[in-house]
C-alpha positions, 0 to 999 in steps of 0.5 A: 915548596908551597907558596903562601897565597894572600887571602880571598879578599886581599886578591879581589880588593888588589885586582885590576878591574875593567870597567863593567861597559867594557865586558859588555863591549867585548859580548857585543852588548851596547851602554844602552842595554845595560843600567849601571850600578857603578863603575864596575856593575851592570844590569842587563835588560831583558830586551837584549833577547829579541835581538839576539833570537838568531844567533845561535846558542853555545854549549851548555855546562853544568858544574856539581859535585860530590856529596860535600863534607860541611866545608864544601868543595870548592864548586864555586872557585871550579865553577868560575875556574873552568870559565877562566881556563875556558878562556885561556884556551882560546875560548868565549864564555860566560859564568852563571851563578848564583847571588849568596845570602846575607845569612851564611855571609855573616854566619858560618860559611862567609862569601861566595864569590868563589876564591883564591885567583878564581873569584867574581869582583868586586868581591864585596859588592857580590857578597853583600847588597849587590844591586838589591835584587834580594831585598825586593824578593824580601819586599815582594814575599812580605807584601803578600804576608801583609795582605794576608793578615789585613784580609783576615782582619777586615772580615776575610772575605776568602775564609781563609782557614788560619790554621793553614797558612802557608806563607810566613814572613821572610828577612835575609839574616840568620835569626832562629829566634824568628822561626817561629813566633806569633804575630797580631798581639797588643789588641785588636787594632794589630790584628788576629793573633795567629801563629807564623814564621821567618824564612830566610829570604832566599828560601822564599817561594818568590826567590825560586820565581826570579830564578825560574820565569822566562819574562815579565809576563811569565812572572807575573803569571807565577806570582799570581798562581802562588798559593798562601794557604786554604780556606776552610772548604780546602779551596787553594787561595792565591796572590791574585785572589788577595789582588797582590800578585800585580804589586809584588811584579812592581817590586820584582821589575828591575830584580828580573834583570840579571846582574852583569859583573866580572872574573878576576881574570875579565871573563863576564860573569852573570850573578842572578838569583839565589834560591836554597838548593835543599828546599828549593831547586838551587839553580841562577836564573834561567834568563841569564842562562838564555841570554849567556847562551847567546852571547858566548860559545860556552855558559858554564852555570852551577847547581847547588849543593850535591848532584843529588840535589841541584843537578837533579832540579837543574836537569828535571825543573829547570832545563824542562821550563827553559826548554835549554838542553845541556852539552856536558856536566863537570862533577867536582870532587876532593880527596878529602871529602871522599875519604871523609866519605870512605869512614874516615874522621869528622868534618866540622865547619870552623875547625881544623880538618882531623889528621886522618884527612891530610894522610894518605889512605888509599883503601879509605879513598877507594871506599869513598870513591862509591859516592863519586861513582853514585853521582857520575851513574846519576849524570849518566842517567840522564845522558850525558858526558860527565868530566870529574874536577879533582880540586886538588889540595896540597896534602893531596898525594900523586897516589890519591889522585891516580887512584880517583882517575881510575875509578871516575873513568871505570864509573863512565866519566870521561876522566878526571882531571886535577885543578889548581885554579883556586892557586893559578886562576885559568892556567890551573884549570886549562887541561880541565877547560880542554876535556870539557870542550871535547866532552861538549862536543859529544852527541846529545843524548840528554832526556829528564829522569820522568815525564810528568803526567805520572802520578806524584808517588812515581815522580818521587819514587824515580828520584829515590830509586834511581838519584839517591840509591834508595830501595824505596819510599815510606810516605807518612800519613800527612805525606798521603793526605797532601798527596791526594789533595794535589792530585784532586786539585789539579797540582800533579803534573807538576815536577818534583823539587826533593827537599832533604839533607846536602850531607848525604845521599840519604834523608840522614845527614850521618849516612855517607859514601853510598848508602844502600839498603835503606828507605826514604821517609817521605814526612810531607809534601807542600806545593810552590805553584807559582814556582811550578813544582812540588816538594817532598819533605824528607825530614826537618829542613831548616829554612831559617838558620842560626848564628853560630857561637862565632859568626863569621859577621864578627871579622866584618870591619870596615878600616879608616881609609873605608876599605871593608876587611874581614869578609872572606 
């Protein structure tokens, strides 16, 4: 018989939390090496790395998924699931993930914290201010938009070309109505009118820094090799031509710290960065990687959105500029998505799944298993073991299950294995938990999916061909133009950062399962040099959301005793 659970924010606001110093004893870290924020919140100076460069680092675990139905799978939750379950069994570990977007909060999707017994608390503060590190990304982003327009207007000594400006604004809500808008009118005094936009914090260039620099240094650097736009002769022009880049590491000096919290079930818990994984590469910090390598015999990180698109950048960008291999990756997987997959209903975020989704349909899952086995063969082609985590619902039938294990082991995964941490925290992940030891134990036979110093058009092809299953690519005539430019400016042997739909393998949201027979249109490609890579558009990608006709915001209360209500 099912057993009623009580809702995210019930079990997070009844936990019993340790005090955050007293996580960070049990990791060997001293009060000294934190800066608290609160009781049960801390930051962790990067000086704890040179005391820790002798120890060596534990095993490395990635955790994705599927293609996701709008819903989602439950990446989070098996993330912090498979972490408590590592320590059920016996074993040190440490959670890397993510800090959520106020946008989706207060939007569509809700908090990010994970869910049921298998969260990150406090639950409020991980989904809300946490300790600033997204309004400092805001501040440092919109600092240099203001640098811009004030060099145009007081003579624009750079000649900047207006008409190419890159870099808009940002603020870390969901409001279309700033996606585009014109800025400089009422005189003179307020500037050069010129057209602009807002991004969602998170879809900053400057997000995608925090998650991907190695030190103060190194983000310094980064920020001074951001490129804002071009002048007229078509020369790149940069932070540090704007002499912005040293006040934007001001802002960032206490961001790059990673944000040390806790698990339901007392695990560490780093919650670093947040940049978008559509657009950008959808990955937490590399420095809270590096030191939860370190500390733990087990870091278990997540990618975002598919393996499509946050594995990928994980493995091509991110392990690449960190020089961190990884041990094993864990792909996610519901029966629901993949008979949603296999032809079968229409998933819509805030509505009730179709009937046809809670059945039994072994023919429709079959069918739909073909993107479970499309992501498995795209981990292997990069050498490594793979685990399927089936995060099993109650519909979820025993002959659904069986029929997914067989088909994930004929696809090269190690197995697929059922978890229940979302109903039972660690003890419903520790069969899970064991077959990610041994598939971590393996020889490394990791290797990136390209090496660099290829031309731009054969990065992007690779990706295609080989990650999405595509037959090949089509550029655009703007695509060709950035293409060239690129290459003459000296930008391409960057790696390559695809942005395109979560929905599907493909650029069209509306094509699922394992589309074949097609190819990628790629509309443009645009640089992050301070980021460190280029990114193809493979179709309109909305970096500025819109609230939906009932944002989740509007359940977001706080009661007489003060407690917040209604987040999750």
């Amino acid at each position: 018989m099912a057993v009623a659970v009580p809702s995210d924010l019930e079990i997070a606001q009844a936990a019993k939390m340790l005090p955050i110093v007293e996580v960070a004893r049990k990791l060997g870290l001293k009060e000294d090496d934190l800066e608290l924020y609160g009781k049960y919140k801390a930051k962790v100076s990067l000086d704890v790395l040179g005391h820790l460069k002798d120890r060596p680092q534990g095993k490395y675990i990635d955790v994705t998924a599927i293609t996701p139905t709008p819903l989602g799978e439950g990446k989070t939750v098996t993330t912090i699931g498979v972490s408590q379950a590592l320590a059920h069994i016996g074993k040190s570990v440490i959670t890397c993930i993510r800090q959520p977007s106020l946008g989706p909060v207060f939007g569509i999707k809700g908090g990010a914290a994970g869910g049921g017994y298998s969260q990150i608390v406090p639950m409020e503060d991980f989904n809300l201010h946490l300790t600033g590190d997204v309004h400092a990304v805001s501040l440092a982003h919109n600092l240099l938009a203001g640098f811009i327009d004030a060099h145009i207007m007081h003579g624009n000594k750079l000649n900047i070309d207006i008409q190419k400006i890159m870099w808009g604004r940002v603020v870390d809500v969901s409001d279309r109505a700033l996606r585009q808008i014109i800025v400089g009118l009422g005189g003179s005094a307020n500037g050069i009118p010129r057209e602009t936009r807002f991004d969602i914090s998170v879809a900053s260039e400057v997000m995608a820094i925090l998650a991907l620099t190695t030190s103060l240094k190194d983000l310094r650097e980064r920020l001074s090799r951001v490129v804002i736009g071009f002048s007229k002769e078509g020369n790149p022009v940069t932070a540090e031509d704007l002499k912005c880049a040293g006040a934007m590491t001001v802002l960032m000096k206490d961001a790059i710290k990673p944000n040390l919290m806790q698990t339901l079930e007392h695990t560490p818990a780093f919650v670093h960065a947040g940049p978008f994984a559509n657009i950008a590469h959808g990955n937490s910090s590399i420095v809270a990687d590096q030191i939860a390598l370190k500390l733990a015999d087990y870091t278990v990180t997540e990618s975002g959105f598919g393996a499509d698109l946050g594995m990928e950048k994980f493995l091509n960008i991110k392990c690449r500029i960190s020089g961190l291999v990884p041990n094993a990756v864990v792909m996610v997987a519901t029966i629901r998505a993949l008979k949603m997959h296999g032809g079968l209903g229409r998933v819509v975020a805030g509505r009730p799944l179709p009937p046809e989704l809670v059945q039994e349909n072994l023919p429709a899952l079959e069918k739909g298993c073909e993107n479970l086995m499309k992501h498995i063969e795209t981990a292997r082609h990069f050498g490594l073991p793979v685990v399927v985590a089936l995060n099993r619902f109650t519909q979820d039938t025993d002959a659904e299950i069986k029929l997914v294990q067989k088909i994930a082991l004929e696809a090269g995964a190690e197995g697929a294995y059922v978890s229940e941490v979302w109903a039972k925290g660690g003890p419903g992940g520790a069969e899970l938990a064991r077959a990610v030891v041994a598939a971590a134990e393996k020889p490394n036979q990791f290797k990136f999916l390209y090496p660099l110093d290829i031309p731009v058009k054969e990065k992007i092809e690779t990706i295609a061909t080989k990650v999405y299953g595509a037959d090949g690519v089509d550029y655009l005539p703007a695509a060709e133009t950035s293409i060239r430019n690129f290459t003459r400016q000296g930008y391409d042997k960057l790696p390559i950062c695809m942005a395109k739909t979560h929905l599907s393998l493909t650029h069209d949201p509306n094509r699922k399962g394992r589309p074949r027979g097609y190819r990628v249109p790629i509309r443009d490609v645009r640089l992050s040099a301070g980021a460190g890579f280029l990114y193809p558009l493979l179709g309109e990608m909305q970096t500025m959301p819109g609230l939906p006709s009932t944002p989740a915001g509007q359940r977001v209360d706080i009661d007489e005793n003060g407690r917040i209500v209604g987040l999750f």
